[in-house]
N, C-alpha and C positions, 0 to 999 in steps of 0.2 A: 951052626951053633954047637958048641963042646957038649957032650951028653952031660959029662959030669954036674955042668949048671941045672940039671933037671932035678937034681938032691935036694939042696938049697932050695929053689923053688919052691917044690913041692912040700917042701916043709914050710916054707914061710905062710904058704896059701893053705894051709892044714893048721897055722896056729889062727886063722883069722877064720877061715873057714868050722873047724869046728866046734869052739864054742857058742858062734849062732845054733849048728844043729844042737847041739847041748841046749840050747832054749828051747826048739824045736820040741824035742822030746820031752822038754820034763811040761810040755804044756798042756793043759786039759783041756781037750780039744772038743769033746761035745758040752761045756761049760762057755767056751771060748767067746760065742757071740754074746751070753747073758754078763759076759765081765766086760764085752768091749763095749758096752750100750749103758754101764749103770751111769746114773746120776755123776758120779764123781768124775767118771771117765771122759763121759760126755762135755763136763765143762771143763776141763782140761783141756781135752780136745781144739774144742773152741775156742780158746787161749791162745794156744800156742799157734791156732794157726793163724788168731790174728795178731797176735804182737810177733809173729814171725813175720808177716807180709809189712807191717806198720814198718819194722825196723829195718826190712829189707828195702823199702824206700828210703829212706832215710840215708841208707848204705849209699844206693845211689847217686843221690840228688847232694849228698856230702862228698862221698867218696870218688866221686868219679872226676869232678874240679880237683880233686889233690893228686887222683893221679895223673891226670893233665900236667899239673905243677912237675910232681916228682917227674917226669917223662921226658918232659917236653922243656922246664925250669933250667935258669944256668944262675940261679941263689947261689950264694956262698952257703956249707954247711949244708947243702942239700944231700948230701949223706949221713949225717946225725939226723937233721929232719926224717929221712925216708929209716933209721934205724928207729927214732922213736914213733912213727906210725905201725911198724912193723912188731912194736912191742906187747900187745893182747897176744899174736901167733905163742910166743912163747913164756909168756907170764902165766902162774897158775890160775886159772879162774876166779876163784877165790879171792886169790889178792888181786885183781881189777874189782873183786864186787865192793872189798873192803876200801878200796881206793874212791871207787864213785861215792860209798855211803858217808864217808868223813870228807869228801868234798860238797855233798849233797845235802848231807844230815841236818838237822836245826841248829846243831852247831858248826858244821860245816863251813867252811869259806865263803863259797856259795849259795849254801840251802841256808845261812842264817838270816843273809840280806834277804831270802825268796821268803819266808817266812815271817820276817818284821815287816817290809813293806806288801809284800802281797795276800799271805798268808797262804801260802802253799807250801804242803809240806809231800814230798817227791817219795824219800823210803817207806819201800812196802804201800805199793798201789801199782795199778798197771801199768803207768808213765814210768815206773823205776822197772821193770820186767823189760819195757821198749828200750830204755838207755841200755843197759845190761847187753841185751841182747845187741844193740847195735856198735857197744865197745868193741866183743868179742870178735863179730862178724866183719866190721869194715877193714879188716887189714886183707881179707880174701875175695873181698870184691876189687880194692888196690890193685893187690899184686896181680889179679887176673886182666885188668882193664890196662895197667901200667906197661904188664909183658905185650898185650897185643896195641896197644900205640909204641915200641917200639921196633916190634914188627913190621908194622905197616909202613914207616919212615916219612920225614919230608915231603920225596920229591913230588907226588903229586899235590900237593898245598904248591910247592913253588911251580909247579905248571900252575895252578890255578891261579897265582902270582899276578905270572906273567899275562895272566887272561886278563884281568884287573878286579877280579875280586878281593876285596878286603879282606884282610886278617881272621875277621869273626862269620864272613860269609863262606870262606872255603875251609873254616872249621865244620862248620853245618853242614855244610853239601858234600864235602869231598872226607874230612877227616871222622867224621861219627859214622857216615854208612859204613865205611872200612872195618871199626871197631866193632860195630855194633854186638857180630858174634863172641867177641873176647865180654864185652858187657853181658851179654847173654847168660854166658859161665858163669862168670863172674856174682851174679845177682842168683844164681841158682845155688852156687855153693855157700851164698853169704845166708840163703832161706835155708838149707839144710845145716849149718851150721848154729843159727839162730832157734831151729825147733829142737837143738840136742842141746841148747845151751842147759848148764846144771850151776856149776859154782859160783860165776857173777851171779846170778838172778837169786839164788837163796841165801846170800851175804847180804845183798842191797835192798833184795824186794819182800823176803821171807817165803811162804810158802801157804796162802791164803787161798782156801777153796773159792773159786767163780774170782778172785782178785788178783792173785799172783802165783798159783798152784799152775804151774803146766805140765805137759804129760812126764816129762823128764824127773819133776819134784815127785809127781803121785808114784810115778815107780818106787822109789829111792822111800816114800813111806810106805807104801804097800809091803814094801819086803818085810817088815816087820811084821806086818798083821796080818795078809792075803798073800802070799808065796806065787801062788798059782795068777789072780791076779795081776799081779808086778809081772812075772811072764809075758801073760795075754798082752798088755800093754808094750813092754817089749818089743817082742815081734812084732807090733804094731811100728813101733819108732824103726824096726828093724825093714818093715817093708818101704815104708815112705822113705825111707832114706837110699835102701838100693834102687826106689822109682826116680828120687834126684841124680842119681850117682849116673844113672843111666840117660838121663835128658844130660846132664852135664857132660858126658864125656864125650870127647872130640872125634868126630865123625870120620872115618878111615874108609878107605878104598877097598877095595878088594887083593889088591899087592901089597898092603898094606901101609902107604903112604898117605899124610896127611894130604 
């Protein structure tokens, strides 16, 4: 490897590396446990780690039939299909949150007919925090389940073919065990993506203590009134995420090959 690459480097992992320690330090550290425990924090907490898991199924049990399609699919337009699945990865947050609420809203396309016949109303409650967060997240359980079914390829479905199992029987047996690690990823980055969700969820769901407040919101109001606080919490989002980061990442040798 050229030394010269160690400059670059080291500076890219020095702009990402320190301003965590920058959190690190301005945090108040013997306060720390009394800010990650108060009321507010705690149902945050609580929140986000269930409409993280809610939506993270969701991901699944939706997203994993599409990347079937997109993978395995010979549709016409299955490239504009798989561009516009792929569309949350690079939309602002924000505009998906403003897209679900005028889709959802009581005037809405949608949320009007949910509203006149059922009387359910979706913006700002915790059903609109689960959608939010599961717009955001299902393009990265996709791409993660989509690249390892075309890894894995064919030919063992067409051995199993030739054994005489059905279509839907040598999916099950031969082509999901295969995946299953690429699903694995994939459901891990779509939950750590879904617990930093910020701009859909406070466009569509608002920012409602114990309703729609998740840790990601309480930060973002805390900085205005508790500094220190919004911190503590921080680092909080700071450590679960590098515990994701580290269950999600693909497992190496010791020569360093997959």
């Amino acid at each position: 490897m050229p030394r010269l690459l160690w400059v670059p480097a080291g500076l890219a992992f020095a702009l990402i590396a320190l301003p965590v320690l920058g959190l690190a330090l301005k945090a108040d550290w013997p306060r720390l446990p009394e800010q990650l425990v108060s009321a507010a924090a705690l149902d945050a907490l609580r929140l986000s780690l269930l409409t993280a898991s809610i939506s993270t199924v969701l991901c699944i049990v939706f997203g994993g039939p599409l990347a079937v399609v997109l993978a395995r699919g010979r549709l016409r337009g299955l490239r504009l299909l798989r561009s516009v699945v792929l569309l949350p990865l690079v939309l602002p947050p924000v505009v998906g949150g403003l897209a679900l609420l005028y889709l959802l809203g009581r005037t809405g396309l949608v949320g009007r007919g949910l509203d006149v016949a059922f009387g359910v109303t979706i913006p700002f409650t915790t059903a609109a925090v689960v959608l939010a967060q599961t717009f955001v997240a299902l393009p990265f359980l996709v791409v993660s389940l989509e690249g390892a079914l075309r890894t894995a390829g064919r030919r063992y479905e067409a051995v199993a073919a030739t054994l005489g199992a059905s279509p839907a029987l040598a999916f099950r047996r031969v082509t999901v065990p295969l995946v299953l690690p690429g699903l694995a990823s994939g459901a891990v980055l779509a939950f750590a993506r879904c617990l930093g969700e910020f701009g859909a969820t406070v466009a569509f769901a608002g920012s409602l203590q114990g309703t729609t407040q998740t840790l990601p919101l309480l930060v973002y109001q805390l900085r205005e009134t508790d500094v220190e606080a919004a911190v503590a919490l921080s680092l909080l989002l700071v450590v679960v995420a590098v515990a994701v980061i580290a269950v999600a990442a693909p497992r190496t040798t010791a020569d360093g090959r997959l």
